[in-house]
C-alpha positions, -999 to 999 in steps of 0.1 A, spaced: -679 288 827 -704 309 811 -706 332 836 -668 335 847 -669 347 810 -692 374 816 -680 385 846 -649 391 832 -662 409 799 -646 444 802 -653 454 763 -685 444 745 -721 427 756 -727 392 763 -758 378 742 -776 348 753 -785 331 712 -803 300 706 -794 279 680 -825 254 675 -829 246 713 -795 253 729 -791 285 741 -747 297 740 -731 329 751 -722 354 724 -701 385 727 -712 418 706 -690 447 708 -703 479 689 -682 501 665 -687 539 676 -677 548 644 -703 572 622 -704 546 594 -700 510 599 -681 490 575 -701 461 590 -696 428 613 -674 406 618 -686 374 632 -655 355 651 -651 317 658 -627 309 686 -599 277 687 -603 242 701 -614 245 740 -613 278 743 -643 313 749 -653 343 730 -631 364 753 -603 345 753 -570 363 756 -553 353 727 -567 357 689 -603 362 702 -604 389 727 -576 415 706 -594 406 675 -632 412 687 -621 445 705 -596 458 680 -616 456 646 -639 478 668 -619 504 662 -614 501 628 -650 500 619 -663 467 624 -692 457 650 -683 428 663 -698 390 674 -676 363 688 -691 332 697 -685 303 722 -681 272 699 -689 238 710 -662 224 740 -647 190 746 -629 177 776 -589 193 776 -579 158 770 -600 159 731 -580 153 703 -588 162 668 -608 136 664 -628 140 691 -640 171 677 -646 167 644 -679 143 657 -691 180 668 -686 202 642 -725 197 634 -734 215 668 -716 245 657 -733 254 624 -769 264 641 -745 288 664 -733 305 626 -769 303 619 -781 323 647 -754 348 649 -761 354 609 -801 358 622 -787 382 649 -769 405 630 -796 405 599 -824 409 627 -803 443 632 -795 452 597 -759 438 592 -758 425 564 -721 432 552 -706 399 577 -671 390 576 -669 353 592 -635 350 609 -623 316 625 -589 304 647 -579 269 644 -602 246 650 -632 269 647 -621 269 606 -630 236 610 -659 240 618 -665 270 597 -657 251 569 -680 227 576 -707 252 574 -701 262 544 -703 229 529 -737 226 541 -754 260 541 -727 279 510 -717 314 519 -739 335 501 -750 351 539 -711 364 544 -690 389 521 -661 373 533 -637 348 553 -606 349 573 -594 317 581 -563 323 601 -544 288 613 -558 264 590 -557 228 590 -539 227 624 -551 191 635 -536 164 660 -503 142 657 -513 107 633 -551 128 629 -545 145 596 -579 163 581 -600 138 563 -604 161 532 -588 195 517 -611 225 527 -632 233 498 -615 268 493 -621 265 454 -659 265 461 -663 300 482 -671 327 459 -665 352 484 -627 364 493 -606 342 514 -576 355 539 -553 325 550 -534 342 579 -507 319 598 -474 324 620 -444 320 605 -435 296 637 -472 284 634 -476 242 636 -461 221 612 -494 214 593 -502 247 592 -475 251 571 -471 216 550 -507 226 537 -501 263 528 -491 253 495 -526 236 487 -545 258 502 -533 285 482 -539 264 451 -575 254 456 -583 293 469 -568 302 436 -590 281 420 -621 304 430 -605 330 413 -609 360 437 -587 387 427 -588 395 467 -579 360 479 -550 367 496 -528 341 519 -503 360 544 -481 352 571 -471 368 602 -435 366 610 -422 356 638 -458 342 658 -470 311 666 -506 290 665 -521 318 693 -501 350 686 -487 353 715 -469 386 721 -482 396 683 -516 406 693 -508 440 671 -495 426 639 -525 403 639 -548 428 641 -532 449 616 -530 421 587 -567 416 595 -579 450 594 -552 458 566 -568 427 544 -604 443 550 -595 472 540 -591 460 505 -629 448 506 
């Protein structure tokens, strides 16, 4: 699969990081802009790549252009037929990946890092922070959250109230029903951090992947880091 990936990479540079022993694809696509505003390190949904053609591949190209290096990682992959569940077992195997794209992008002299994650990779970005804090990112972008499995809810609330960093919560108006039952909450705890710019937005009109809104995600990202 790995290199299907590559092969197929028409924007950006595939990076082979290890994370302790395991060695994962990584995509880094360069800003040409004179002044960087940074990186933005990208976690992709449940079963999916770093290129993948919706959330991941417009977002890892597109901030690109409005400033951003970019570094979009292949998360840990179940069988199609995982459930929720089945995934949350792995969510361990993913921090070291977080880990070593943070080394990376120090190793070059990033160290402004926006951590972005789709669906199930919040998840899993979540869980990272609970383990390692965030005092190696400036910010987050969780965009789909707590999208789980029918009769799987989440075992806990995401510790939002514990970042001290700025949170975007960025979903479809026609995104999955849990998506939307725990909006409310999430906005609670977030507001419980007390960053004036927490902000929780929705796209009208998309669903769980964006389809057909690759543009109006892109903008309420890059919009929302503008603000930074």
């Amino acid at each position: 699969l790995a290199d299907e990936i590559v092969d197929s990479i028409l924007d950006g540079d595939p990076l082979d990081l290890m994370a302790g022993s395991h060695e994962f694809l990584a995509i880094y696509t360069e800003t040409e802009v004179e002044k960087p505003r940074g990186a933005v390190i990208l976690l992709h949904g449940r079963g999916f790549h770093p290129d993948w053609a919706q959330v991941a591949q417009p977002l890892r190209v597109g901030l690109v252009e409005a400033g951003w290096h970019t570094l979009s990682l292949q998360m840990p992959v179940l069988n199609k037929e995982a459930k929720f569940y089945d995934y949350v077992s792995i969510f361990p195997e993913s921090y070291p990946r977080i880990e070593a794209a943070l080394d990376h992008l120090h190793q070059q002299g990033i160290n402004n890092i926006v951590l972005l994650a789709h669906s199930c990779g919040t998840h899993m970005a979540m869980g990272w922070f609970e383990k390692f804090g965030d005092q190696r990112i400036s910010a987050f972008v969780g965009i789909g959250m707590g999208a789980t499995d029918y009769r799987q809810p989440m075992e806990k609330p995401f510790p939002l109230d514990r970042l001290s960093v700025p949170i975007l919560d960025l979903y479809g108006g026609e995104d999955y029903p849990a998506v939307h039952r725990l909006a409310m909450e999430r906005s609670v705890v977030a507001d419980k951090a007390g960053h004036p710019k927490s902000l929780q937005r929705i796209v009208p009109g998309a669903d769980h992947y964006f389809i057909d809104k690759d543009d109006e995600l892109l903008n309420a990202v890059s919009a929302w880091l503008t603000t930074l």
